[in-house]
N, C-alpha and C positions, 0 to 999 in steps of 0.2 A: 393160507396164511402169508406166503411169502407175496400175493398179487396187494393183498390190505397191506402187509408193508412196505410198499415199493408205491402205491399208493399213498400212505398215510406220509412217506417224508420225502415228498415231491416237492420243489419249488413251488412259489407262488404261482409262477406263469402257468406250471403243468397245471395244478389244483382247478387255474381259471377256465384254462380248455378241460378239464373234463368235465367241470359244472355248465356249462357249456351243451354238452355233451345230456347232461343230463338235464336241462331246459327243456334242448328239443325233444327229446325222448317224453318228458314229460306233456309237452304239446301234442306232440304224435299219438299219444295215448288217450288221453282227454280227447282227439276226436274220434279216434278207434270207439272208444266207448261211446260217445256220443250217435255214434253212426247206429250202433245196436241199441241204443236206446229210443231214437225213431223207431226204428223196425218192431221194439216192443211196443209203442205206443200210436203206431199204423200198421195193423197186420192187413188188412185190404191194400195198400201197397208196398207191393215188393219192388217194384219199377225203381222208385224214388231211396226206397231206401238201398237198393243197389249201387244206383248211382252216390249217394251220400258217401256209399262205403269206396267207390272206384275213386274219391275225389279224391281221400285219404291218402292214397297210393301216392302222390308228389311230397307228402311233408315226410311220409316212412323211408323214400328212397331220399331224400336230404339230407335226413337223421343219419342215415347209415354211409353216407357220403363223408359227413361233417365225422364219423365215429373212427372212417378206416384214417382219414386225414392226420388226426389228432394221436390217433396210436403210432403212427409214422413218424411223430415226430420226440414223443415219448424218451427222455433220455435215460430214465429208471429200467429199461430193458433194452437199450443197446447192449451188440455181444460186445463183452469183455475179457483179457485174459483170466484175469483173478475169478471171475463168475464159470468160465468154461473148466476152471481147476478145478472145480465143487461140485462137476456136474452140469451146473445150467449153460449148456449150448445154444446154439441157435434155435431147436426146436420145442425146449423148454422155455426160452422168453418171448417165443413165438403165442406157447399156452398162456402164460403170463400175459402176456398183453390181450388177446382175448379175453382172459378169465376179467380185467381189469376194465375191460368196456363193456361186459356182460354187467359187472358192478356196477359201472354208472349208470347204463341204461334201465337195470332194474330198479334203482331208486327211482330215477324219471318216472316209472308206470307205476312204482306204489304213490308219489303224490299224485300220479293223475287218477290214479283210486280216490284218494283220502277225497280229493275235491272233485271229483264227481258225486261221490256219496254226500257229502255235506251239500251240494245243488240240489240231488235230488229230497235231500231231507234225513235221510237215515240213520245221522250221527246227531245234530243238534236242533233237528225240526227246520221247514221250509223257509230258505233264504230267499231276498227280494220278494215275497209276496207271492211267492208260487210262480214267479216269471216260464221259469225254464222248465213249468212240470212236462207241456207238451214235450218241449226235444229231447227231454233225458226219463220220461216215461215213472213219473213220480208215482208212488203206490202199486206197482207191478215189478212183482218178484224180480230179481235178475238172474239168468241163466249162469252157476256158478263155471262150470266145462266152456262157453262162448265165451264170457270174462275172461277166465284166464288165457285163452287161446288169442283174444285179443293182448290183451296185454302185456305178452310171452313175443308174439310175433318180434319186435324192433330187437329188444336183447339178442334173441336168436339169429336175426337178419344179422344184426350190425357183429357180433360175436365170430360170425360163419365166415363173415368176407372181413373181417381183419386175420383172421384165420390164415386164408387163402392168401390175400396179398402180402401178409408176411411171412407166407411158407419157407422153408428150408428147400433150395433148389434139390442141391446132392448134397447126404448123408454119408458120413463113416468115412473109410479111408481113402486114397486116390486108387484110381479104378489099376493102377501097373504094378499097384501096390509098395511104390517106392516113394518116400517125400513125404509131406505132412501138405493136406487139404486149407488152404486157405479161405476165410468165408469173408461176405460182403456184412452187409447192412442186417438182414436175417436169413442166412442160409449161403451155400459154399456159390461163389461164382465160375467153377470151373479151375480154376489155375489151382498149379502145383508149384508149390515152393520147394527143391530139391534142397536136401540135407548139405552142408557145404564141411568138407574134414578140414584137420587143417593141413594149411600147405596148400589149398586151394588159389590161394589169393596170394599177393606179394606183398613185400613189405609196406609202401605205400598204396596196397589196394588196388595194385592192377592184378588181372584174371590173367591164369595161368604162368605167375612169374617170369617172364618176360624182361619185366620191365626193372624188377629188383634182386636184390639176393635171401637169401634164407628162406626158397619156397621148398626145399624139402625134396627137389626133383632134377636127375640129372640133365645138364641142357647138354643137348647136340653139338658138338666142335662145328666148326665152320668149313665149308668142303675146300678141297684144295685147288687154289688161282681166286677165291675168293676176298675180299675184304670184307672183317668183323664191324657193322657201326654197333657201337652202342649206344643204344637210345634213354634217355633221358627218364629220371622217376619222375612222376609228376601228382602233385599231392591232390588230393581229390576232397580234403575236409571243405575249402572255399565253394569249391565248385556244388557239393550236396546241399548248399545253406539257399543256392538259388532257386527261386521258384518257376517251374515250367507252366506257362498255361497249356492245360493239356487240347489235342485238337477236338476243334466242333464235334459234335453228334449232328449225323446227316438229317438231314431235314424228314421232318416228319411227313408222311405218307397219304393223312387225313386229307389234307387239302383240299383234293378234285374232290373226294366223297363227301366232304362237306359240303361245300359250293352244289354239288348237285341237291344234297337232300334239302339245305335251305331254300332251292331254288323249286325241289316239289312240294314242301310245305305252303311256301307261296303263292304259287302253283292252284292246290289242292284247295287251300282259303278261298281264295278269288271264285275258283268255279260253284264250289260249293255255299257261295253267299249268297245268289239266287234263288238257293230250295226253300221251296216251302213246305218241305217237311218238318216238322219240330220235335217228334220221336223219340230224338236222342238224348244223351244225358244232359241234364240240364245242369249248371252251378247252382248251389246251393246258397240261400241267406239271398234273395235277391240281385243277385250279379242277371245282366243280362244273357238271355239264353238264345243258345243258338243252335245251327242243326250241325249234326255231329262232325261233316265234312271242315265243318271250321274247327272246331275245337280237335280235327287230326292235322289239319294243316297247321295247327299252332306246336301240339308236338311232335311234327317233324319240321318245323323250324326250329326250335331250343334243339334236337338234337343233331342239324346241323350248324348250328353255329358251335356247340361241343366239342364238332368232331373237324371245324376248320379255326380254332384259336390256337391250336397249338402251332400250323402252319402259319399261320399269319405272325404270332411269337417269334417263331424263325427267321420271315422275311423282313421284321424290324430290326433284330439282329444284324441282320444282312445288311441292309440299308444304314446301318448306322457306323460300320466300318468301311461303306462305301468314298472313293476319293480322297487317297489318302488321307486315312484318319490319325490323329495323335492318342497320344497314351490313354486320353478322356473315352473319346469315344471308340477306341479299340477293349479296354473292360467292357465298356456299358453291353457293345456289340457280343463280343464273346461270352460274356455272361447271360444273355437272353438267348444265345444258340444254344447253352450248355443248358436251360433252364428253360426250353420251350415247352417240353409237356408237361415238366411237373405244375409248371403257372398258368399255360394256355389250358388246359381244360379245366379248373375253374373259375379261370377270366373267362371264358366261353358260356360258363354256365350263369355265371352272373348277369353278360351280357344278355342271355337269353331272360331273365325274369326281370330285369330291369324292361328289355324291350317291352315281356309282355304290359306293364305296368304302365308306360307311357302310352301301349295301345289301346289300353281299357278304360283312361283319365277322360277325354276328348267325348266319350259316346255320350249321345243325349237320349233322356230317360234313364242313364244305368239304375238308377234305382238307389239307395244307401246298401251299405255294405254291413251284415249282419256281425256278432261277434263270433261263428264259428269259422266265416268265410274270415275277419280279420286275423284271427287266429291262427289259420290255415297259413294264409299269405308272409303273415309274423314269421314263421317257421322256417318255412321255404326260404325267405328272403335271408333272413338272421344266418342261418345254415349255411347258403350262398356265400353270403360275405364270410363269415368266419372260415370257409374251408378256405377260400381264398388266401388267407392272412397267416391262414396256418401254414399253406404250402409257401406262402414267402419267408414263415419262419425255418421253416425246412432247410428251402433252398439257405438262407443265411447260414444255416448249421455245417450245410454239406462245403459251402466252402471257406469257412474260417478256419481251415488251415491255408488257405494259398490268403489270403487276408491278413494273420497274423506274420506269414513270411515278406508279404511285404510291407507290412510295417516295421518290420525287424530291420528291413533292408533299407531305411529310409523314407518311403513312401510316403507322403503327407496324409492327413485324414480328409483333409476337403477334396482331395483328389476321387477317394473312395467314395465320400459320401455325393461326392456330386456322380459320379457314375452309376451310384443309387437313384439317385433322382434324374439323371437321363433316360435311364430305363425307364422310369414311372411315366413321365412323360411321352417315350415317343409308343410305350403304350397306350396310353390315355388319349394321345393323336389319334391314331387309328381304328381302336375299339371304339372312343365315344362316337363318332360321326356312325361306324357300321353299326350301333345301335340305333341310334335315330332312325337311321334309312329304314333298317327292318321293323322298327315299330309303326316308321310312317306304312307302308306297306303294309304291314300285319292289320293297321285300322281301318284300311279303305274302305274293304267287304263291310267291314261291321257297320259304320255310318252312313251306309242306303237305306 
C-alpha cells in the first residue's frame, strides 16, 4: 500500500519515467511471447526458435537498465528524517522502490498479454486478416506455466537489480558502538557522526574553546617566562554559506579495458567475415545474416565502448580545465570529473546502438526490416536514450545544492546554464566522431 502511494502522488516527471518503464517492459514482453509463439507454431525447429528467444535478451537487459535508472532517481523514496522516524529506513525504501518497479513492469507484461491475445484472436476474433497467425501460433493452445514464466522474467530481473543497487551498505548501529550511523542515498556510507555535549564548541563555534569563553572547561594558565596571545573569535556563519567544490573523483579504471575489448570486437568482426559458415544465429524479420563470429564481434564492441565512456567523460573533464581555465570552463570541467560514470556509461551505451545502426543502414540487400525486428530495435534504442536522460536527471538532483548556493551567492544563471551546455558540447565533440569511426569499422566485414 504505501509503494501505490508513493507512486500514485508522484510528480508528473516521476509518473513519465515509470510509464516509461512500463512501455518497455511492455515491448520486452510482446516479444518474449512472440518468440514462444514460433516455437508453438514450428515445433520442427527448435534452432530458430532459440535463436528468436536469444535475440530478446538485448531489449530485457535495456528494460532493466532503463528500470534500475529511473528508481535511482525516484524522489518518493529518498531516505528522509521524518520517514526514518516511522520506521522506514534505508532498507524499507530500498523495498519500496523495488516493490514500485515490480509495479510498473507488471503492468507492461499484462498489456503485452492483453495484445498478444487480441493478434492472436482470442479476445475479439482474428485481427488484420490472420497476418500474424504464423508468428504468434493462432489456434494452438498457449502453455499457461511458459506464459507466465515469460512474462514474470522482466518484473523479477528489473525488481532483483534495483534491489541490489539500492542495497543498504551497513545496517544498525556504528560498529564501536558510540555516535549515530550516518546514511547516503540508500544505505549507511561508513561514517560516524560523534554525539557532540555541550561545551564542545565555543562561543563562536570554534572546537574545543580555544578561541572563546563559556566552553564549560578549565583552560591551562600560561607556563612561566611565557607570553599569553590571545587569539581572535572568529565568526564562522559567512564562512558555512560558501560553497566548496568538492575534489575530483579519480579517474575511472575502465579505459585501457575498454579500448582493449572494443579493439577485440573489431578484431573478432573482420576475421570472422570471411566464414562461410552460416550456422549461427540468424536476425530475425529479415535483417541480414551473418556468421556468429560477427555478430560476437559486435557485442564485444558495445561492450567496450560501455566500459571506456566513462574514461573518456573524465578526460573531457580534464581537457576542459586545461590552460588556465576561467570560472566557464572550470564548472563545466569539474562537473563531468564528478559525473564521469554516472553519464559515461550510458553515453557508452547509446554510442554503441547508434554505432550499430549507422552500421546496418549502408549494407546492400539488407532486406526490409519486419515489425518484431522494428520493435526490438524501438526498445533498445528508446531504453538507451531514456536511461541516459535520466542519469543527467540524476546527476542535476545530485548537485543542486552546490547550484542553489551559488545562486545565493550571486552567481548568474547564464553562467550555469552555459557550463551546461559546455559539457553537452565537448561531449558531443568526442563521442560523435568515436561513433562514426566504430560504425565505419564495424561495416566493412559486412559489405564484401
Amino acid at each position: 500500500m504505501l509503494a501505490l502511494r508513493l507512486t500514485r502522488g508522484a510528480r508528473p516527471a516521476v509518473q513519465l519515467r515509470r510509464l516509461l518503464v512500463t512501455a518497455a517492459s511492455a515491448g520486452t514482453g510482446f516479444l518474449l511471447l512472440c518468440a514462444m509463439g514460433y516455437a508453438l507454431a514450428h515445433p520442427g525447429s527448435p534452432a530458430d526458435a532459440t535463436a528468436r528467444l536469444v535475440w530478446c535478451l538485448p531489449p530485457a537487459a535495456a528494460t532493466v537498465h532503463l528500470a534500475v535508472a529511473v528508481a535511482r532517481t525516484d524522489p518518493g523514496t529518498r531516505p528522509r528524517p521524518g520517514l526514518a522516524a516511522v520506521g522506514l529506513g534505508p532498507a524499507r525504501l530500498m523495498l519500496v522502490s523495488a516493490t514500485t518497479t515490480a509495479l510498473s513492469c507488471v503492468l507492461g507484461s499484462m498489456l503485452a498479454l492483453l495484445v498478444f491475445l487480441h493478434l492472436r484472436g482470442d479476445l475479439t476474433g482474428m485481427p488484420f486478416d490472420g497476418a500474424a497467425t504464423e508468428a504468434l501460433a493462432a489456434g494452438t493452445p498457449l502453455p499457461v506455466p511458459g506464459s507466465l514464466t515469460l512474462l514474470t522474467l522482466v518484473p523479477v530481473l528489473a525488481s532483483a537489480a534495483v534491489a541490489f543497487v539500492l542495497r543498504p551498505t551497513v545496517l544498525g548501529p556504528a560498529p564501536d558502538g558510540g555516535g549515530r550511523r550516518s546514511y547516503g542515498r540508500f544505505g549507511a556510507t561508513g561514517r560516524v557522526a560523534a554525539r557532540e555535549t555541550f561545551g564542545s564548541y565555543g562561543r563562536f563555534g570554534t572546537r574545543g574553546g580555544a578561541a572563546g569563553r563559556g566552553t564549560g572547561r578549565d583552560e591551562p594558565e600560561p607556563a612561566e617566562g611565557t607570553v599569553a596571545v590571545e587569539t581572535p573569535a572568529v565568526e564562522t556563519s559567512a564562512v558555512e554559506s560558501v560553497p566548496e567544490l568538492p575534489a575530483p573523483h579519480p579517474a575511472p579504471k575502465g579505459l585501457p579495458w575498454g579500448v582493449a575489448v572494443l579493439a577485440a570486437g573489431l578484431a573478432v568482426e573482420t576475421y570472422a567475415a570471411g566464414a562461410t559458415d552460416d550456422g549461427g544465429p540468424a536476425l530475425p524479420a529479415a535483417l541480414p545474416a551473418g556468421p556468429t563470429g560477427v555478430l560476437a564481434g559486435w557485442l564485444l564492441t558495445a561492450v567496450g565502448l560501455a566500459l571506456l565512456a566513462p574514461g573518456l567523460t573524465h578526460l573531457c573533464g580534464l581537457l576542459l580545465q586545461a590552460v588556465r581555465p576561467g570560472a566557464l570552463r572550470l564548472l563545466a570541467g569539474r562537473g563531468l570529473m564528478e559525473e564521469a560514470t554516472r553519464i559515461g556509461r550510458p553515453l557508452g551505451v547509446v554510442c554503441a546502438v547508434a554505432s550499430a545502426a549507422v552500421a546496418m543502414t549502408p549494407l546492400p540487400d539488407s532486406g526490409s526490416f519486419g515489425p518484431l525486428t522494428a520493435l526490438g530495435a524501438a526498445v533498445v534504442t528508446g531504453c538507451a536514450v531514456a536511461t541516459l536522460c535520466t542519469a543527467a536527471v540524476e546527476a542535476r538532483q545530485d548537485r543542486s545544492g552546490t547550484t542553489a548556493a551559488l545562486l545565493r551567492l550571486g552567481a548568474p544563471a547564464a553562467t550555469l546554464r552555459g557550463a551546461a551546455a559546455l559539457r553537452a558540447g565537448a561531449l558531443l565533440a568526442v563521442f560523435g566522431p568515436l561513433t562514426l569511426v566504430v560504425a565505419e569499422l564495424a561495416a566493412l566485414p559486412l559489405t564484401r
